[in-house]
PDB file of N, CA, C and O in Angstrom:
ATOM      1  N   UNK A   1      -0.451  24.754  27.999  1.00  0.00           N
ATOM      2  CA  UNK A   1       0.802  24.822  27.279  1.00  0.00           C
ATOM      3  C   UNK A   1       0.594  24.267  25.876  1.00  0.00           C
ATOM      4  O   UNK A   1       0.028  23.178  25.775  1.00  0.00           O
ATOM      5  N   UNK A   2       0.986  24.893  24.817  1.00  0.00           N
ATOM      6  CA  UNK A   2       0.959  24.107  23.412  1.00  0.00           C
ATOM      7  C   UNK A   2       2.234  23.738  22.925  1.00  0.00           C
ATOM      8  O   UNK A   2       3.285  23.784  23.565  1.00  0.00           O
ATOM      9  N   UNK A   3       2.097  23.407  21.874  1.00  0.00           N
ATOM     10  CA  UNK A   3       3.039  22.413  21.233  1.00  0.00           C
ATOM     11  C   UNK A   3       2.549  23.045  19.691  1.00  0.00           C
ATOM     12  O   UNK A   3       1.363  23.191  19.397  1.00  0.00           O
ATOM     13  N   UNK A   4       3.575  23.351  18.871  1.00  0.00           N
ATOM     14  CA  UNK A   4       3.755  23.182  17.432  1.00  0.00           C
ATOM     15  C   UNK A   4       4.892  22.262  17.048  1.00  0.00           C
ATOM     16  O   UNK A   4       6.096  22.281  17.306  1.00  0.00           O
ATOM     17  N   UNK A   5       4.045  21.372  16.282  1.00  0.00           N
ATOM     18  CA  UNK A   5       4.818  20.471  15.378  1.00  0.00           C
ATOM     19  C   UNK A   5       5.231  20.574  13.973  1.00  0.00           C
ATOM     20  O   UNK A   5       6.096  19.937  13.371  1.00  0.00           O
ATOM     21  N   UNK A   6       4.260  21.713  13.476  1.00  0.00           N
ATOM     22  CA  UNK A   6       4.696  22.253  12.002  1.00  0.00           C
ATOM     23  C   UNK A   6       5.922  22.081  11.261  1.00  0.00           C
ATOM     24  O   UNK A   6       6.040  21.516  10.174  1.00  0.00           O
ATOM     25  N   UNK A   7       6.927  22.684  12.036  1.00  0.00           N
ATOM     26  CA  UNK A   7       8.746  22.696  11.798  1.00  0.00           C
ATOM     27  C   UNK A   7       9.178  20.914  11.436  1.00  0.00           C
ATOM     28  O   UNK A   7       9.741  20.468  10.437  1.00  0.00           O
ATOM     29  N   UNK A   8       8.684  20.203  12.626  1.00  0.00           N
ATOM     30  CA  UNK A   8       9.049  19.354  12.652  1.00  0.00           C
ATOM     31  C   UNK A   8       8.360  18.478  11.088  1.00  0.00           C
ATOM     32  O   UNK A   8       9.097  17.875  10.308  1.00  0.00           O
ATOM     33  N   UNK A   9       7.266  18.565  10.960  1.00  0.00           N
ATOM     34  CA  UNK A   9       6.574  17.633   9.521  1.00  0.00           C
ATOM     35  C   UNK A   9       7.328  18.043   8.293  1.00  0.00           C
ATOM     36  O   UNK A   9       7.753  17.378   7.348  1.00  0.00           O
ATOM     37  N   UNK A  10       7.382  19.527   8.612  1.00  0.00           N
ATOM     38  CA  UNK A  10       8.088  19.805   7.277  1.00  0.00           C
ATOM     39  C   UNK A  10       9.673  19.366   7.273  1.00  0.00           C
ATOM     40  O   UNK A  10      10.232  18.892   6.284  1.00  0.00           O
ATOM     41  N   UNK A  11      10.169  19.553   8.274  1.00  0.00           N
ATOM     42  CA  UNK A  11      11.261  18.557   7.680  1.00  0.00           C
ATOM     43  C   UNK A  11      11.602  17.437   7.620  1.00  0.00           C
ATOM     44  O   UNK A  11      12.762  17.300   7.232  1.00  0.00           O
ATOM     45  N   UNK A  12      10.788  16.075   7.967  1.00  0.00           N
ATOM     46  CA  UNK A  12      10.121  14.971   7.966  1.00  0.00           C
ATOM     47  C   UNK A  12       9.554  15.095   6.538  1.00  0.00           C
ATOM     48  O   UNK A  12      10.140  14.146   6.017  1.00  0.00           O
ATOM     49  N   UNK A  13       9.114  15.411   5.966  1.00  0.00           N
ATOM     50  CA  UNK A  13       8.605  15.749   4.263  1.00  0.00           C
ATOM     51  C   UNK A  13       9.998  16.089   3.774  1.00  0.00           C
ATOM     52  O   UNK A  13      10.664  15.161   3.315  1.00  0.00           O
ATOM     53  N   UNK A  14      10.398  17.018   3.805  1.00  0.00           N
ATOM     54  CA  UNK A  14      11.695  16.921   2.777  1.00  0.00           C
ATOM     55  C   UNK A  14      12.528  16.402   3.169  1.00  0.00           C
ATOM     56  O   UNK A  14      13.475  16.483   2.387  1.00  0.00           O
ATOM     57  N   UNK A  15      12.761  15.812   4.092  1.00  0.00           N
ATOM     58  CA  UNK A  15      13.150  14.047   3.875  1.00  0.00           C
ATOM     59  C   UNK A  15      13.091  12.938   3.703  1.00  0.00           C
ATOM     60  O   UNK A  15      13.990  12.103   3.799  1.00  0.00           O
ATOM     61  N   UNK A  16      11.666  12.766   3.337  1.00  0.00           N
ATOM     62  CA  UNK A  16      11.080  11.628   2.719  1.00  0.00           C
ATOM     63  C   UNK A  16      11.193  12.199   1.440  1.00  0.00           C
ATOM     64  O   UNK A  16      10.577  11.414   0.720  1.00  0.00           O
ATOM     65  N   UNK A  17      11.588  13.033   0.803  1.00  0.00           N
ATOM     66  CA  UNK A  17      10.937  13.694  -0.784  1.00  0.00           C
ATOM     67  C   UNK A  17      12.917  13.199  -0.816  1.00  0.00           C
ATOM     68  O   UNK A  17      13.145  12.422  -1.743  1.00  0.00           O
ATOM     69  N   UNK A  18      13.974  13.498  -0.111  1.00  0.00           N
ATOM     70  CA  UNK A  18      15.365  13.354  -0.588  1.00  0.00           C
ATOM     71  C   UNK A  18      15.740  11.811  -0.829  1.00  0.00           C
ATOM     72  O   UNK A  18      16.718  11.493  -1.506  1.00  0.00           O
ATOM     73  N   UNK A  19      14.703  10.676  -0.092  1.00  0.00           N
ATOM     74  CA  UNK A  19      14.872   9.090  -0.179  1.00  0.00           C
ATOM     75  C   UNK A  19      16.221   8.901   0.628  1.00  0.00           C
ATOM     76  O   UNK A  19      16.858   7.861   0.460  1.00  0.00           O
ATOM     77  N   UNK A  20      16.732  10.002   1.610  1.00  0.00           N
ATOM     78  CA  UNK A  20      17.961   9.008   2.471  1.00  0.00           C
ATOM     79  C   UNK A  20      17.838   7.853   3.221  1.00  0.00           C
ATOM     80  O   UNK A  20      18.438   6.780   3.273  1.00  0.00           O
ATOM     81  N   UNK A  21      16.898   8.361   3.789  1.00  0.00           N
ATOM     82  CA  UNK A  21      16.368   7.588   5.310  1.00  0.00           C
ATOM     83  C   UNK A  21      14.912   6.694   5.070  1.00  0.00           C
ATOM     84  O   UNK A  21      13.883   7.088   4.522  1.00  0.00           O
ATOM     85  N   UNK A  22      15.133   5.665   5.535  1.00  0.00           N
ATOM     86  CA  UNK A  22      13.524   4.818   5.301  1.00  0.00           C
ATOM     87  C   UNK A  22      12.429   5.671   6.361  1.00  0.00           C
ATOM     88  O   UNK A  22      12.501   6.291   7.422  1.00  0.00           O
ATOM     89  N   UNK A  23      11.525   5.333   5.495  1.00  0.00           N
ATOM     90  CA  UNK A  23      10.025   5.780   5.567  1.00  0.00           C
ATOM     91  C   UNK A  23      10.026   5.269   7.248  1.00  0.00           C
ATOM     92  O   UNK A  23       9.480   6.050   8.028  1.00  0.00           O
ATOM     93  N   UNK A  24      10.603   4.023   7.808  1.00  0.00           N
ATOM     94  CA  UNK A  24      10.067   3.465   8.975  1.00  0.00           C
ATOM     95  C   UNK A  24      11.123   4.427   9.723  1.00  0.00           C
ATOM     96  O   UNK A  24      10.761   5.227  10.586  1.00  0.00           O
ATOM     97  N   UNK A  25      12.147   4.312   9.409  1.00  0.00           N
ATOM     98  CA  UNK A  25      13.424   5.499  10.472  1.00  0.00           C
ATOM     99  C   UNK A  25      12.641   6.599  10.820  1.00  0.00           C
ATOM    100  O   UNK A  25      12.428   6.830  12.011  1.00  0.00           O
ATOM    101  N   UNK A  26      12.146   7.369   9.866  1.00  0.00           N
ATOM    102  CA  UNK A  26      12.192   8.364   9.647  1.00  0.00           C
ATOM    103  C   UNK A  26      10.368   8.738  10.660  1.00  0.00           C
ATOM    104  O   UNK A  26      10.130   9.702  11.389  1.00  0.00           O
ATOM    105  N   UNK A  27       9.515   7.682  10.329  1.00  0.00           N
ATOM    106  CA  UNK A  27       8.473   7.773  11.544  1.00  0.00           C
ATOM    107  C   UNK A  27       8.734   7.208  12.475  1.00  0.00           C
ATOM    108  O   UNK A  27       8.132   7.760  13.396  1.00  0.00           O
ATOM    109  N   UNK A  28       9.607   5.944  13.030  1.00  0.00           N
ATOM    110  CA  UNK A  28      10.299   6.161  14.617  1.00  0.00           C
ATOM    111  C   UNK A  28      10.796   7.120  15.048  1.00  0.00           C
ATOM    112  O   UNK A  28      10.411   7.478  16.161  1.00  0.00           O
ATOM    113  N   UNK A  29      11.658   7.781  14.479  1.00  0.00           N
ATOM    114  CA  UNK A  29      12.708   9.190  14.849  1.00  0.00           C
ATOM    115  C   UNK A  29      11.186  10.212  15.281  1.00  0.00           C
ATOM    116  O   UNK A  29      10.886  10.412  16.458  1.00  0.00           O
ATOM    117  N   UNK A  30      10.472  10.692  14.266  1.00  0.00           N
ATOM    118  CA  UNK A  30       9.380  11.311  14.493  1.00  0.00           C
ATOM    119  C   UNK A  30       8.631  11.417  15.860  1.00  0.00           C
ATOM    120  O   UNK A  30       8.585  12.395  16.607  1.00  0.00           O
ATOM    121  N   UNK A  31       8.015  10.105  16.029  1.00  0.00           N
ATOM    122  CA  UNK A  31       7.418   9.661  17.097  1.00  0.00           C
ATOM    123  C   UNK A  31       8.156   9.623  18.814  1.00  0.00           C
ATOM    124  O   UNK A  31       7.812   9.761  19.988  1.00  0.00           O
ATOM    125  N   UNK A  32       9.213   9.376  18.092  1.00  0.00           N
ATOM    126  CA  UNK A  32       9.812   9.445  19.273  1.00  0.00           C
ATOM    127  C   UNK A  32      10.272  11.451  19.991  1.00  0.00           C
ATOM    128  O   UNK A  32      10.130  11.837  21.151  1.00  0.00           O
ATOM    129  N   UNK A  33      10.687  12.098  19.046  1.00  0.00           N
ATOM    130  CA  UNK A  33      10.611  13.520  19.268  1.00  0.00           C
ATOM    131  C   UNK A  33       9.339  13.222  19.572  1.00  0.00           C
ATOM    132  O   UNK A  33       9.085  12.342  20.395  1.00  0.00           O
ATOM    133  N   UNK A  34       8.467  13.863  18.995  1.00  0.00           N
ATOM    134  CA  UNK A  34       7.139  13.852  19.866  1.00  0.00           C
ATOM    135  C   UNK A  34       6.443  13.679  21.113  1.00  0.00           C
ATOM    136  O   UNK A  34       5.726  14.305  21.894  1.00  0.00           O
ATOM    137  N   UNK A  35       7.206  12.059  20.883  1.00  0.00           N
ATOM    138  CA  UNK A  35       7.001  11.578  22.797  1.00  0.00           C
ATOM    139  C   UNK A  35       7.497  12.654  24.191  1.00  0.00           C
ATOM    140  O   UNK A  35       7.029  13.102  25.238  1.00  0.00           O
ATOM    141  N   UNK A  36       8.789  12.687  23.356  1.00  0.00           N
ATOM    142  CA  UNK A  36      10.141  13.567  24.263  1.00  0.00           C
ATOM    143  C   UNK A  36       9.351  14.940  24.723  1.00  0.00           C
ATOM    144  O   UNK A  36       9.484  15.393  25.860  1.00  0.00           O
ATOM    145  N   UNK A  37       8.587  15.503  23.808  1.00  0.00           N
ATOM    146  CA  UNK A  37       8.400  16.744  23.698  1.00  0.00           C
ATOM    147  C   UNK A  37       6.782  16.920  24.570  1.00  0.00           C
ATOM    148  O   UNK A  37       6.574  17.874  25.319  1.00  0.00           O
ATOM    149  N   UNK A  38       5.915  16.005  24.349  1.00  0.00           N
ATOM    150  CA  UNK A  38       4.479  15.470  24.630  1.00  0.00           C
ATOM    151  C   UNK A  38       5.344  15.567  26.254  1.00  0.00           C
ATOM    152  O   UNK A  38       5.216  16.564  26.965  1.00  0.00           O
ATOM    153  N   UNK A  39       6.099  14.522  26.609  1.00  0.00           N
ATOM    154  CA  UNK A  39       6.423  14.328  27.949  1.00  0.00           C
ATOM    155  C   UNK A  39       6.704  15.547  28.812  1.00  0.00           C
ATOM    156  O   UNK A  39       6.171  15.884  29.870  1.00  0.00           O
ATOM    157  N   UNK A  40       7.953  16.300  27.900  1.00  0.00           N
ATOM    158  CA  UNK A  40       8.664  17.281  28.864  1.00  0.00           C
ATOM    159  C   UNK A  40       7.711  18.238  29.120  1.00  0.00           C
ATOM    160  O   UNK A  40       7.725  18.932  30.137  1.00  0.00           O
ATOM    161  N   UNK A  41       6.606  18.338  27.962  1.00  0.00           N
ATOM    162  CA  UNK A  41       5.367  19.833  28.349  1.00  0.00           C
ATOM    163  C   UNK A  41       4.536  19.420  29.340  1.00  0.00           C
ATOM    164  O   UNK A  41       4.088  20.336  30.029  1.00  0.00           O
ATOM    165  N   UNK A  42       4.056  17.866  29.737  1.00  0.00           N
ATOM    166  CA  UNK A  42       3.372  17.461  30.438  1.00  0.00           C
ATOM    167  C   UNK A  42       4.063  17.367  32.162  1.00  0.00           C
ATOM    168  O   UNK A  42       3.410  17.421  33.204  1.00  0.00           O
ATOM    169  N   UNK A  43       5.248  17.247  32.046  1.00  0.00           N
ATOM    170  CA  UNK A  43       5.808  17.613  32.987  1.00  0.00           C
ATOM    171  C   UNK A  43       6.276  19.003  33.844  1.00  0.00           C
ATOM    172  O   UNK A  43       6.348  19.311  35.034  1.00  0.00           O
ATOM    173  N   UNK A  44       6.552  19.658  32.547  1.00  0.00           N
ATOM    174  CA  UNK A  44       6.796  20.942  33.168  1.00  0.00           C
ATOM    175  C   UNK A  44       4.970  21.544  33.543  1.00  0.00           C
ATOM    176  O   UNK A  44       4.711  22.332  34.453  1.00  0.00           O
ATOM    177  N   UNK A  45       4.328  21.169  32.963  1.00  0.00           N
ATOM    178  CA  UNK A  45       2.549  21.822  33.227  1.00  0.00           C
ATOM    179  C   UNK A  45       2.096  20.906  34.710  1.00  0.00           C
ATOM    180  O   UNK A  45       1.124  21.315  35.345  1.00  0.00           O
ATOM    181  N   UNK A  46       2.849  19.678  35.193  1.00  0.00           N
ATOM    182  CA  UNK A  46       2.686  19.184  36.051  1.00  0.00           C
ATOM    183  C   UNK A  46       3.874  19.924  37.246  1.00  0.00           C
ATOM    184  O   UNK A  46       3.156  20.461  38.089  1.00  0.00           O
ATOM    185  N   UNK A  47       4.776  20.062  37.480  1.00  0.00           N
ATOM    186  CA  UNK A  47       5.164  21.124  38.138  1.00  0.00           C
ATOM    187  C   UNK A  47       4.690  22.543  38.467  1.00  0.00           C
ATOM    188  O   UNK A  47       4.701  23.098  39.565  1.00  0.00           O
ATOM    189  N   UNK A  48       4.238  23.049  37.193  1.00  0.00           N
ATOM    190  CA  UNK A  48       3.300  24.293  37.424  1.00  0.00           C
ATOM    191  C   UNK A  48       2.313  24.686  38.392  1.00  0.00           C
ATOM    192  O   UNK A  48       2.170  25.673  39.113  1.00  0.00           O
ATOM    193  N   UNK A  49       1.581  23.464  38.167  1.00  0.00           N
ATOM    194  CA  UNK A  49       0.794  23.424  39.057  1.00  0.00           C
ATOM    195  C   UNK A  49       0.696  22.910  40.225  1.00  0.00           C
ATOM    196  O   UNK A  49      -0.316  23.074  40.905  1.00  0.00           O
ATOM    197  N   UNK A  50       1.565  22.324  40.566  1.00  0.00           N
ATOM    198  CA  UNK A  50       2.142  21.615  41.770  1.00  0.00           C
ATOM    199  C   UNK A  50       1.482  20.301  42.032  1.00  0.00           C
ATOM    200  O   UNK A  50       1.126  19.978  43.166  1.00  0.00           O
ATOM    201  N   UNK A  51       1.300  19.454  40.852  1.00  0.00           N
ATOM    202  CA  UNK A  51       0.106  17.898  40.829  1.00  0.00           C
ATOM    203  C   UNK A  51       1.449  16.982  40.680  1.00  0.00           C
ATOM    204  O   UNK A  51       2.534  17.370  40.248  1.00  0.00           O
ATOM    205  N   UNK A  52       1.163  15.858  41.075  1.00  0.00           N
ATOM    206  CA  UNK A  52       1.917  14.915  40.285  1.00  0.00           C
ATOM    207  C   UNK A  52       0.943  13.369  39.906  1.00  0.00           C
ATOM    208  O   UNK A  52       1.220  12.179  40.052  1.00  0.00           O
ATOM    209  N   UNK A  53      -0.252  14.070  39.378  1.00  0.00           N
ATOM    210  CA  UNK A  53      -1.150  13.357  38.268  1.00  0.00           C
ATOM    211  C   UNK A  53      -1.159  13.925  37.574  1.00  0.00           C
ATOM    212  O   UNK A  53      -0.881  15.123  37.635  1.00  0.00           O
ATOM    213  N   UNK A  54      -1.560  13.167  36.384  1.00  0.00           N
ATOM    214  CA  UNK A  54      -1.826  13.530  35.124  1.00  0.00           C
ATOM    215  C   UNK A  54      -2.927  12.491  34.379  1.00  0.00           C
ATOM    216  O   UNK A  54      -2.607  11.309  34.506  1.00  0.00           O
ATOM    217  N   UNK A  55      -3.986  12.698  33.736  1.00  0.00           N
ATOM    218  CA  UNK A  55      -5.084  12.528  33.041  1.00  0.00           C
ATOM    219  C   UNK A  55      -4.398  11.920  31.571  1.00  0.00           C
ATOM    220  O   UNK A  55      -3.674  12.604  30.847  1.00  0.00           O
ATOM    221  N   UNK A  56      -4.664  10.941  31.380  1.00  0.00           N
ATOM    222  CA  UNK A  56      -4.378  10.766  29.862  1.00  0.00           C
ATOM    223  C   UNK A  56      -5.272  10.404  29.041  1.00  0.00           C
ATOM    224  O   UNK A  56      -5.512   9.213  29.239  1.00  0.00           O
ATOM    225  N   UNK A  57      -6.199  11.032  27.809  1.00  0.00           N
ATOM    226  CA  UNK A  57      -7.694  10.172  27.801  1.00  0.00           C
ATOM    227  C   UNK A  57      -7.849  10.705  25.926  1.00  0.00           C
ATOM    228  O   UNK A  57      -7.453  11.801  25.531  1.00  0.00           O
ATOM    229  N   UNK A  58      -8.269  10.019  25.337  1.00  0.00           N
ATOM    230  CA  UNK A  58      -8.694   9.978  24.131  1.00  0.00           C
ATOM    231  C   UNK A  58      -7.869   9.813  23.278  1.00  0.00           C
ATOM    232  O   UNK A  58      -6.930   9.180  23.760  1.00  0.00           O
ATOM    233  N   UNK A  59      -7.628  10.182  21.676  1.00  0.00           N
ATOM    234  CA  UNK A  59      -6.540   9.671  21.008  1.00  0.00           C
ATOM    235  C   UNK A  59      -5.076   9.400  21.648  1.00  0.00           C
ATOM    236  O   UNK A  59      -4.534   8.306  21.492  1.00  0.00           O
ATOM    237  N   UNK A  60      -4.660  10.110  22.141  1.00  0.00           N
ATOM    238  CA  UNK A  60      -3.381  10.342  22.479  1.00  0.00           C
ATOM    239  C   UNK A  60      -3.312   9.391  23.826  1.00  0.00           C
ATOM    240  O   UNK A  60      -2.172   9.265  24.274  1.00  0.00           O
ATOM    241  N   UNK A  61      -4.390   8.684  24.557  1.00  0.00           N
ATOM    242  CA  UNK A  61      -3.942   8.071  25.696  1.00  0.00           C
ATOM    243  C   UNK A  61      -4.301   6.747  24.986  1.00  0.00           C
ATOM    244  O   UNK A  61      -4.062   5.730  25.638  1.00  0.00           O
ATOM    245  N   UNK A  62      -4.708   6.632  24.053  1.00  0.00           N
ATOM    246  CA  UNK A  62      -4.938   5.508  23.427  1.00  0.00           C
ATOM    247  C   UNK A  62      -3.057   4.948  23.079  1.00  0.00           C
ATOM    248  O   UNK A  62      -2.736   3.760  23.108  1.00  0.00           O
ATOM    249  N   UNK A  63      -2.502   5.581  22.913  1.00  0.00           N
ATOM    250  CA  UNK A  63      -0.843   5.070  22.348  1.00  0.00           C
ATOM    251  C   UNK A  63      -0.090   4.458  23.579  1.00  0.00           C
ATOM    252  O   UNK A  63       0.281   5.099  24.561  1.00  0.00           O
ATOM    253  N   UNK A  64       0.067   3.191  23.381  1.00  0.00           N
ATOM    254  CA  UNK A  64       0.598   2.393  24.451  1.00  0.00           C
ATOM    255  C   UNK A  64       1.864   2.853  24.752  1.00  0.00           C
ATOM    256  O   UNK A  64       1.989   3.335  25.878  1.00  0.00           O
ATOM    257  N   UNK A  65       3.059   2.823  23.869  1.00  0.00           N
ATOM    258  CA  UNK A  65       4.058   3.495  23.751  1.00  0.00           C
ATOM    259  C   UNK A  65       4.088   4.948  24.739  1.00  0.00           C
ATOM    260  O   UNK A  65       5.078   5.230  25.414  1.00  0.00           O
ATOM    261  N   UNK A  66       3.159   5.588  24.713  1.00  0.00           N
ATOM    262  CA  UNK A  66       3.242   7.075  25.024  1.00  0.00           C
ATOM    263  C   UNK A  66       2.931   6.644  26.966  1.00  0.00           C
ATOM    264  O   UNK A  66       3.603   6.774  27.990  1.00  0.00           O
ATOM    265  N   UNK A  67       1.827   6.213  26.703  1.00  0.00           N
ATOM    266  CA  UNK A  67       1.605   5.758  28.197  1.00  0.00           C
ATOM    267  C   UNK A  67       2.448   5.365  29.258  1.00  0.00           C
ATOM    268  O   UNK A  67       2.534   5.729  30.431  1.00  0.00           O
ATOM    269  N   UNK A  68       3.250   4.262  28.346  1.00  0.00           N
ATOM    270  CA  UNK A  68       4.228   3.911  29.067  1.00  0.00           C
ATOM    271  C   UNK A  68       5.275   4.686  29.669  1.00  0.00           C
ATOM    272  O   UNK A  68       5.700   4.580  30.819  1.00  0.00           O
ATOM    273  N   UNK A  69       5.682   5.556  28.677  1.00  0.00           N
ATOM    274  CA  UNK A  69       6.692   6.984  29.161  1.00  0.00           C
ATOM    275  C   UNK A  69       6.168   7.752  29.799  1.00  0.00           C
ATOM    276  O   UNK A  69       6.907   8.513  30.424  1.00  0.00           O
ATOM    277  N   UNK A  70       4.914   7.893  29.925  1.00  0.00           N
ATOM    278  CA  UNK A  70       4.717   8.932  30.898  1.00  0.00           C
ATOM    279  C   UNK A  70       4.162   8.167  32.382  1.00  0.00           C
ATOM    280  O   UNK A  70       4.514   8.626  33.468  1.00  0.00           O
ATOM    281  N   UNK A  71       3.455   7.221  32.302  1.00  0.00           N
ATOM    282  CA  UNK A  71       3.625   6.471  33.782  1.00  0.00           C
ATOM    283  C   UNK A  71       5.322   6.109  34.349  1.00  0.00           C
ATOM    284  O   UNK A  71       5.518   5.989  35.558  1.00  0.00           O
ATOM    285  N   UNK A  72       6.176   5.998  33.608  1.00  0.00           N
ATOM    286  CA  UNK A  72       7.504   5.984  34.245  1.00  0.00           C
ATOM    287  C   UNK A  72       8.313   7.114  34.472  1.00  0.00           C
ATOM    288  O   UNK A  72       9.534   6.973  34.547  1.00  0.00           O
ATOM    289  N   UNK A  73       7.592   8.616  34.635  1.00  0.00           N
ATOM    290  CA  UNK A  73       8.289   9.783  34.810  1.00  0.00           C
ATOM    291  C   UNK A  73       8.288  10.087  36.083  1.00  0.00           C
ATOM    292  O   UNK A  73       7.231   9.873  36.678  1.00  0.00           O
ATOM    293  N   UNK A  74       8.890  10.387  36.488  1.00  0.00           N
ATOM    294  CA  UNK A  74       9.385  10.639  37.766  1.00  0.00           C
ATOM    295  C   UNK A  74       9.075  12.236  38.250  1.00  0.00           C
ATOM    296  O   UNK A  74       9.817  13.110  37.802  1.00  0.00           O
ATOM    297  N   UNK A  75       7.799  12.666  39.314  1.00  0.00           N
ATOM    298  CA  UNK A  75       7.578  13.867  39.345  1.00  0.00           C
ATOM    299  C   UNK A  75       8.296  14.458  41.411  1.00  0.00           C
ATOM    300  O   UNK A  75       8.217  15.630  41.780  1.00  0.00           O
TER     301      UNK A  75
END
């Protein structure tokens, strides 16, 4: 399953270019979509296949934050 984030940077950029929202809002808000989105594909690809493991390993299992949400999902 993939994921494009494209949509999402670019409008994360022209909202850092308008100065409403702080730089830190504006990469929590980010990160957190991401998570949401990282989670729900990992879940629905874990239903697919009928597992309820999941592998988390290199950059992306490195994020404590992320880990945490996905060891507390409920399959």
């Amino acid at each position: 399953m993939d994921i494009s984030i494209s949509g999402i940077l670019s409008s994360i950029e022209q909202l850092v270019k308008k100065d409403i929202y702080s730089r830190e809002d504006l990469c929590f808000s980010l990160q957190e979509t991401l998570f949401a989105m990282l989670v729900e594909v990992t879940e629905r690809a874990m239903a697919h296949v009928g597992s309820n493991e999941v592998m988390i390993v290199g950059g992306v299992g490195c994020n404590v934050a992320l880990r945490f949400i996905l060891v507390t999902i409920d399959i």
